[in-house]
C-alpha positions as CSV (number, residue, x, y, z in Angstrom):
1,X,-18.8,8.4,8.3
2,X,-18.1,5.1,9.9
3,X,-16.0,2.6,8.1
4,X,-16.7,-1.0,8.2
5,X,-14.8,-4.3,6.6
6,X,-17.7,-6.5,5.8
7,X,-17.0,-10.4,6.3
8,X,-18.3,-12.5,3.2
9,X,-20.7,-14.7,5.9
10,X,-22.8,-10.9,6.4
11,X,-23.9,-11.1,2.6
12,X,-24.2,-14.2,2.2
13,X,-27.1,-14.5,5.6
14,X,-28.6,-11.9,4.4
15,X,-29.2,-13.6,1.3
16,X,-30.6,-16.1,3.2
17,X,-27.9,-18.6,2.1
18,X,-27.0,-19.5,5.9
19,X,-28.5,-22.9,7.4
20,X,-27.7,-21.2,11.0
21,X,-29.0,-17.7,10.6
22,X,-32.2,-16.9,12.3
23,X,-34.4,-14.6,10.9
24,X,-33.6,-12.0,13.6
25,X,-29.8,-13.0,11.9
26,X,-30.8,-11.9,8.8
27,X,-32.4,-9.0,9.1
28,X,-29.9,-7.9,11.6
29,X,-27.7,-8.6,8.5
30,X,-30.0,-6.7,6.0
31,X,-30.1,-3.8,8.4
32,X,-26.0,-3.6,8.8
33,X,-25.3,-3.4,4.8
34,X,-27.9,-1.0,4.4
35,X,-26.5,1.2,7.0
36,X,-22.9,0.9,5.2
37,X,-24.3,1.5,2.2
38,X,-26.2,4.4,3.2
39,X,-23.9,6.0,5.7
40,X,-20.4,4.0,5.4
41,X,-17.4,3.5,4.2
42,X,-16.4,0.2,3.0
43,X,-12.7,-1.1,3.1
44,X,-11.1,-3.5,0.9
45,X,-8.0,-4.7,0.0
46,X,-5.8,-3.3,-2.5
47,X,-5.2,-6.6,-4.5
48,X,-9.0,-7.3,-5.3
49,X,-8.6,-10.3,-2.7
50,X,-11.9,-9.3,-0.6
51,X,-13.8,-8.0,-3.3
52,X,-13.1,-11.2,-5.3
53,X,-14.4,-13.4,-2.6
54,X,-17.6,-11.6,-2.6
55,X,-18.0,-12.4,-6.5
56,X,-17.4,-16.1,-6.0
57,X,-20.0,-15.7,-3.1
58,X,-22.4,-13.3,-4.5
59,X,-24.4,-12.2,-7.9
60,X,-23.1,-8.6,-9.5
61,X,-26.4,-8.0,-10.9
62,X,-27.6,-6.8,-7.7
63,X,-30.5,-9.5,-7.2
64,X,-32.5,-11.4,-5.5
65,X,-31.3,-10.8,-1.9
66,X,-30.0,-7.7,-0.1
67,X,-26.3,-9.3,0.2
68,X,-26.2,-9.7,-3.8
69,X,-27.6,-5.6,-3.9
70,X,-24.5,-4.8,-1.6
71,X,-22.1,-6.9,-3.8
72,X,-23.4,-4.4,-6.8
73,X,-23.4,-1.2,-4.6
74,X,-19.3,-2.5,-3.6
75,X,-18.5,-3.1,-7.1
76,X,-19.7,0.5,-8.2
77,X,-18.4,2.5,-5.5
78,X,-14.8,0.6,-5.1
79,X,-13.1,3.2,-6.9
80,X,-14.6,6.0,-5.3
81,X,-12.4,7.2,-2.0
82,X,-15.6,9.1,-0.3
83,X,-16.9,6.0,0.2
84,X,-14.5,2.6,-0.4
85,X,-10.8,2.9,1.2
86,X,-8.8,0.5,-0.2
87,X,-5.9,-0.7,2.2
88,X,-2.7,-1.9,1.1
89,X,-1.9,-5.6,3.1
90,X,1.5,-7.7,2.6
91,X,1.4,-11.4,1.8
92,X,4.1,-12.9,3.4
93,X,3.7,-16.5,2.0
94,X,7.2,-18.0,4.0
95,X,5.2,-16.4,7.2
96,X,2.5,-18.3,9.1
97,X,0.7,-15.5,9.6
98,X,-0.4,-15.0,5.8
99,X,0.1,-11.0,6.0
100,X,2.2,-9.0,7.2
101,X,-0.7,-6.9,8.7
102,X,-2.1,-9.8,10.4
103,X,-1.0,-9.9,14.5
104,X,2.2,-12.1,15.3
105,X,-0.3,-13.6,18.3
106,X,0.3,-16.9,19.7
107,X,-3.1,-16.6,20.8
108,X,-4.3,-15.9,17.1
109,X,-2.2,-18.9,15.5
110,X,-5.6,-21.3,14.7
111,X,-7.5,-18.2,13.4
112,X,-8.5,-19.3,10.0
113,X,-6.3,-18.6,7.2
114,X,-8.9,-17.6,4.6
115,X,-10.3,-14.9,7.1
116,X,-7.0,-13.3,8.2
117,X,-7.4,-10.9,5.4
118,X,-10.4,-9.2,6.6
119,X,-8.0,-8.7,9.8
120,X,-4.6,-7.4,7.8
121,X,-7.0,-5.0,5.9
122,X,-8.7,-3.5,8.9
123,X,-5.3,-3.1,10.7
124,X,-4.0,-1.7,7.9
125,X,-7.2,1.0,7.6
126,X,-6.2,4.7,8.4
127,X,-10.0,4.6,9.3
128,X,-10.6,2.5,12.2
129,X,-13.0,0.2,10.9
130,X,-15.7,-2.1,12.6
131,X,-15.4,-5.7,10.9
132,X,-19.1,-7.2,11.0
133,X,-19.3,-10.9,11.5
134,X,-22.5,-13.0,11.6
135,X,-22.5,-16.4,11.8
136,X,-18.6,-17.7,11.7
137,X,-17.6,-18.5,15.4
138,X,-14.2,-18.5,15.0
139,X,-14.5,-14.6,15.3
140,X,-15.9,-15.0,18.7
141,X,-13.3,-17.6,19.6
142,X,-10.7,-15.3,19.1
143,X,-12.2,-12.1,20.3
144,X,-10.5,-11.6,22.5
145,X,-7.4,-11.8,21.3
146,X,-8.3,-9.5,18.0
147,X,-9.6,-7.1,20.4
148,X,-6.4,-6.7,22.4
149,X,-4.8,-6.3,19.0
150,X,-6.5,-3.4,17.9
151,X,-9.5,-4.6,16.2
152,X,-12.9,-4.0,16.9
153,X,-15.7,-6.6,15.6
154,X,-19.8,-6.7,15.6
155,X,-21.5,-9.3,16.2
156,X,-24.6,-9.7,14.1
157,X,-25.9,-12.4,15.5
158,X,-24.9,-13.1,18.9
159,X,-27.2,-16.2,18.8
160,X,-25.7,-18.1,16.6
161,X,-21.8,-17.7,18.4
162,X,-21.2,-20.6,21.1
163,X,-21.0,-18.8,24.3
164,X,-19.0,-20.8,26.3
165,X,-15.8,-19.7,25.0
């Protein structure tokens, strides 16, 4: 079973809630939670941090788009360790980095705060996850650098990442 941390931006385009999502976006979107919710294994934090930025982002009664149906599916399975890991990640609020978890990188210093956590908590992962992105670029601006510290990302929707970077 594959693991996966899912970025907020993935539910939220497939709810159709993204101005720069093509369609081909969201149904790459749509297809990528179904397959984690078929065949995957989520990973969260263990403070609620992740799972509470999919509440503010996203409706627990499952409905109307395929991103609120995911939020449901998260929110019944987060207890359950067949299918939701849930990895322990250090604030470290004197620290510029946010977590401890999250790469001492020079090269990772303007990677946005409110995302780093999605980074600690894969990091932190005894599974190995793939974090999947769709539409927030600074992912593919620092791709690199995440890559060469031991993180592996998909990109959903390679068209809507500036490629000159």
């Amino acid at each position: 079973m594959s693991a996966f941390v899912v970025d907020t931006n993935v539910p939220v385009v497939a709810n159709g809630r993204s101005k720069q999502a093509s369609a081909d976006c969201v149904l790459s979107c749509i297809d990528a939670l179904r397959h984690v919710v078929v065949d995957g294994l989520i990973v969260l934090d263990d403070k609620m941090r992740i799972l509470s930025e999919y509440m503010d982002n996203l409706s627990m009664s499952g409905q109307p788009g395929a991103g609120d149906y995911f939020m449901k599916w998260v929110w019944s399975v987060q207890a359950v360790s067949e299918r939701c890991e849930q990895a322990v990640i250090h604030e470290t609020p004197d620290d510029d980095r946010g977590f401890e978890e999250f790469p001492p990188d020079p090269a990772l210093a303007k990677f946005d705060r409110s995302d780093r956590k999605f980074v600690a908590v894969a990091l932190a992962s005894k599974n190995e996850p793939t974090v999947l992105n769709a539409v927030d670029p600074d992912w593919w601006e620092h791709r690199k650098a995440l890559r060469k510290n031991g993180l592996w990302i998909k990109f959903l929707c390679p068209d809507a990442m500036d490629k000159t970077g």
